[in-house]
N, C-alpha and C positions, 0 to 999 in steps of 0.2 A: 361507466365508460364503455364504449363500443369497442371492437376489437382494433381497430387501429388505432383508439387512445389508450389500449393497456400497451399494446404494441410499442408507442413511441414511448411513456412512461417506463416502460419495465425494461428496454431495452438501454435506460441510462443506469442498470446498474450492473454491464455489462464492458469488462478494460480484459483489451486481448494484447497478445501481441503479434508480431507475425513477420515473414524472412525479408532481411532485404535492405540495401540502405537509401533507397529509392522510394520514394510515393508511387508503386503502380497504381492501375483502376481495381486490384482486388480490395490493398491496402486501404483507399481513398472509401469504397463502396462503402468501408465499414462503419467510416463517421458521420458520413452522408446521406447513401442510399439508406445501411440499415440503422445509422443514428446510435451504434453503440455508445456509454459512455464516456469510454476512452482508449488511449494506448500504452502501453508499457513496451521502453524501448531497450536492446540489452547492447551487447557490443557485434552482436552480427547486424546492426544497424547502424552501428556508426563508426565514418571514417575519420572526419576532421572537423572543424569547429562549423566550416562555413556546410560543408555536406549536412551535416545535425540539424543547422538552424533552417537549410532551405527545405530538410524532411518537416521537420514542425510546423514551419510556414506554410506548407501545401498541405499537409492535416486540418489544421486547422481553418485554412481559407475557404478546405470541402466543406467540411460542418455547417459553416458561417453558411455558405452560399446555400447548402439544402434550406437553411433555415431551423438547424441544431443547434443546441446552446454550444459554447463554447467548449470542445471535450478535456478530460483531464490527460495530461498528457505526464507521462511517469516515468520514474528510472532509480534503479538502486543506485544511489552515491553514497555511500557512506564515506568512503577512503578504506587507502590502505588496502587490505586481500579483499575488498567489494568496493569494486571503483568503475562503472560501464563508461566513464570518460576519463580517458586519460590526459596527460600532459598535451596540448597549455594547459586545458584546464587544472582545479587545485583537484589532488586525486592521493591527498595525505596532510598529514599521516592518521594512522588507523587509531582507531578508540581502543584497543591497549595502550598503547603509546599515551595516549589522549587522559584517560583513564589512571595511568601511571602518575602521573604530573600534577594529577590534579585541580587544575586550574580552571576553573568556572569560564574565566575572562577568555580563556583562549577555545573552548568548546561553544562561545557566543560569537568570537570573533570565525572559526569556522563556517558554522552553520550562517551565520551575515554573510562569509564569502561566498561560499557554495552556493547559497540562495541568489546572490546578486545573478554568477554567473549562470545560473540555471536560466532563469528567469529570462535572463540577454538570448541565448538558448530558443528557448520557446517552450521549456520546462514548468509545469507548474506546481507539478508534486515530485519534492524526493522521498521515496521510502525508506527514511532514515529519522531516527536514531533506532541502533538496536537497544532496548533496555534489558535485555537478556542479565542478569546477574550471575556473572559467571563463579561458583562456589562448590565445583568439584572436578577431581581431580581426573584428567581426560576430556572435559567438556569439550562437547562440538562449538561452542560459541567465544572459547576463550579467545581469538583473535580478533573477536567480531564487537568484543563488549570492554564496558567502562570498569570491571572490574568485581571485586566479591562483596565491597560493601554496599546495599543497600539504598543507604541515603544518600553515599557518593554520586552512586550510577544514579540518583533519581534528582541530586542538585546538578549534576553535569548534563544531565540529559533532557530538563527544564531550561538549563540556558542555550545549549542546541537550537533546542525548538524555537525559544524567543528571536533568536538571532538569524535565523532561517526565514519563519512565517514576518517578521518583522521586511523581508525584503519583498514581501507577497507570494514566495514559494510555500504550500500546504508540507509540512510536515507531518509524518507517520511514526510513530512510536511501536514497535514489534519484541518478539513476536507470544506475544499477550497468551496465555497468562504467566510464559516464563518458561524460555529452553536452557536454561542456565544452568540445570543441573541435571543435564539428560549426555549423554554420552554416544547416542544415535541420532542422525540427520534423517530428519522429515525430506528430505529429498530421495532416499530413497526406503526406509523404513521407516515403522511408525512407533515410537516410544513410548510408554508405557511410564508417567512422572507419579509413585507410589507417595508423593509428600500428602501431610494428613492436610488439613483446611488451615490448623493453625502455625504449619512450617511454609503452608507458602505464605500467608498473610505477611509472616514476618517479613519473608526477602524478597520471593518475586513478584508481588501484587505491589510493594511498595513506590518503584519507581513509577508502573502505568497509572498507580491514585495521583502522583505529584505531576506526571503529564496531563492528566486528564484537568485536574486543577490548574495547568498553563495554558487553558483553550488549546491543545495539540489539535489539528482538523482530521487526524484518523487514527483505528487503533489496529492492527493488524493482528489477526487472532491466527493459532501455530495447530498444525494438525496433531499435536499429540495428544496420548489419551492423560488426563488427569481422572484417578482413582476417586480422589476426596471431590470431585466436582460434577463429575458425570464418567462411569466406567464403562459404560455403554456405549460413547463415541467419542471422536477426536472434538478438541476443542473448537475447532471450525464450521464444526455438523451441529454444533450442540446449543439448544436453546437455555439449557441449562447455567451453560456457560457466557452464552450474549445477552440473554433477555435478561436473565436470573443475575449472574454474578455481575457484569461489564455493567448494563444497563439500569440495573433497580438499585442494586447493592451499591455500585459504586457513582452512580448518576452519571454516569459518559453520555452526553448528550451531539457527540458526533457523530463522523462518520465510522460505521465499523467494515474493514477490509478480512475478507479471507485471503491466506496464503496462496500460491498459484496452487488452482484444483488440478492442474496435471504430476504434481508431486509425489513419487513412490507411496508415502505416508497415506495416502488414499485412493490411488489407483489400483490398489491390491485389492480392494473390494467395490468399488464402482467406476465405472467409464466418467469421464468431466464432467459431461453434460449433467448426469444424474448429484454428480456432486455438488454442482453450483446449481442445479435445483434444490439439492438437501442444505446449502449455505445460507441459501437465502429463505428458508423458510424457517430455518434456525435463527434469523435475524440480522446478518452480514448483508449490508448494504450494496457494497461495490462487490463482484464476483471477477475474479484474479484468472483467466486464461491463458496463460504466458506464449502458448506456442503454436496452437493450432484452435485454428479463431473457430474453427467451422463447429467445433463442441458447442461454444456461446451462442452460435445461432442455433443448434438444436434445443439448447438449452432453456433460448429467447421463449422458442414457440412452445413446448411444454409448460413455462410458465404462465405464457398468454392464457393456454388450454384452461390450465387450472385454474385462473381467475375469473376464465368466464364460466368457469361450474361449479365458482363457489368456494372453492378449496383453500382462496387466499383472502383473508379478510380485507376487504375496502380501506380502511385503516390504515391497517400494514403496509400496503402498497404506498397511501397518500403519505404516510411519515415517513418511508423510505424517502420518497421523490422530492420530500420538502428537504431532507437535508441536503442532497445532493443538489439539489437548485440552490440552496444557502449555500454550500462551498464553491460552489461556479459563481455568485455571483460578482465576485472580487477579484476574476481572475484576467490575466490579459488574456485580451486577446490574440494570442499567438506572439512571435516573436518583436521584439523590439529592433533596434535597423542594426544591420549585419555591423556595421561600425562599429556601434556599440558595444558590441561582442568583441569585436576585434579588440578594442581598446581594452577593456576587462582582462584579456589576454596576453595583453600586449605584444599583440600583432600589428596594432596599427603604426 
């Protein structure tokens, strides 16, 4: 490939986010002009249902019209204390709650709703479910997770996803390989998970084999350090941990996401740029920039550099860009009619 086809290639594994609830021309350049491959949208982007769906609309219209595939367009929904859309939309209750109860039927009938309403939206990926198993005491994820058992959080967290991806919204299973028993947030320090190989196989690899066995379309890998996996880097840097454990060991044949590279957990030792360079050569697909896009395009062309001198195997690149073409191709194209939405809402 010449340098404008590693350019348009490598810059689809590139999802920013960026200020505003508005589609400017910086916002718009990014899926357009420079074709990243996506966005991720928080709540300093959204005011109300119809504001949301005409930001999505004109994202997605940029793309189309450059002659970009269709971008993935993102958002944390979980419910409950991680909800970037609130009421009308459904924005509860949280996966303790959820987790508590039990009930398979009602974590399918979720993620069916969530997904419907996403999709009406102009959403194509939630980054949801956390499969975090939460099983000590203090954990940063206890609000955020299905609970301490195992195969609970891995039957509950299967039917999510079914009930989700079944409405055409990509679900993501996080944050791989298991913050569940760390007591520090990767937001702004970076933990240190001392479990041996065979304490975590037991509980936190448990739930992401039973996603991965439910076609989940992505796996979101967490920047702590696991001791027994690689003590050398955070899970997100670590080839050890994508290629080795995720990819051969457990045959995840998806998409794999890095955490947002601007997260304390890894900015204490590199700028974004460089870390969503070291993500992706680690083997993370899509590279997570949540706030300051300008990193992903430094980022873009350092990767180009290194492709064209060799650095990045042929390969590696064409298998990244096949999955990513495989998860786009099933997706709307942007929103459905603002009605619709409304209706869903019951607004109309």
């Amino acid at each position: 490939m010449n340098r404008q086809q590693l350019r348009q290639t490598l810059a689809q594994s590139l999802v920013v986010g960026f200020e505003g609830a508005w589609a400017g021309p910086e916002s718009l350049a990014l899926v357009a002009e420079h074709g990243l491959g996506g966005v991720i949208l928080f709540s300093r982007n959204i005011e109300d249902p119809e504001q949301v769906w005409r930001l999505n609309r004109d994202l997605c219209q940029a793309a189309l019209s450059a002659g970009r595939p269709t971008p993935f367009v993102m958002v944390d929904q979980e419910g409950g204390s991680v909800a970037r859309l609130r009421a009308p939309f459904t924005d509860g209750p949280g996966f303790q709650e959820l987790g508590q109860a039990g009930d398979a039927r009602a974590l399918r009938d979720l993620g069916a709703r969530l997904g419907a309403e996403l999709t009406a939206a102009g959403f194509n990926w939630d980054l949801a479910p956390v499969l975090d198993v939460h099983a000590v005491s203090g954990g940063v994820q206890e609000r955020r997770s299905l609970g301490p058992d195992p195969a609970r959080v891995a039957e509950l967290g299967a039917a999510f996803i079914g009930g989700m991806q079944a409405k055409g919204c990509l679900a993501c299973a996080k944050h791989f390989p298991g913050l569940g028993r760390t007591t520090l947030d990767t937001h702004r320090e970076r933990p240190q998970v001392d479990l041996s190989r065979a304490e975590l196989e037991a509980v936190e690899l448990v739930p992401f084999a039973r996603a991965a066995r439910a076609g989940v379309a992505g796996i979101m890998v967490c920047h702590a350090v696991f001791q027994a996996l690689d003590p050398g880097q955070p899970a997100s840097l670590s080839p050890l941990v994508i290629e080795g454990l995720l990819r051969q060991e457990m045959g995840f044949n998806g998409l794999v996401l890095s955490d947002d590279l601007e997260m304390g957990a890894v900015a204490a030792d590199l700028d974004p740029a460089s870390a969503a360079v070291a993500a992706y050569l680690a083997g993370c697909d899509l590279l997570l920039v949540c706030k300051h896009w300008d990193y992903a395009l430094q980022a873009l062309e350092r990767l180009v550099e290194m492709a064209l001198e060799g650095q990045i195997p042929p390969e590696r690149i064409a298998q990244g860009a096949q999955r990513i073409a495989r998860a786009k191709s099933g997706l709307h194209p942007g929103p459905g009619p603002l009605a619709h939405l409304q209706g869903l809402l019951g607004l109309a």
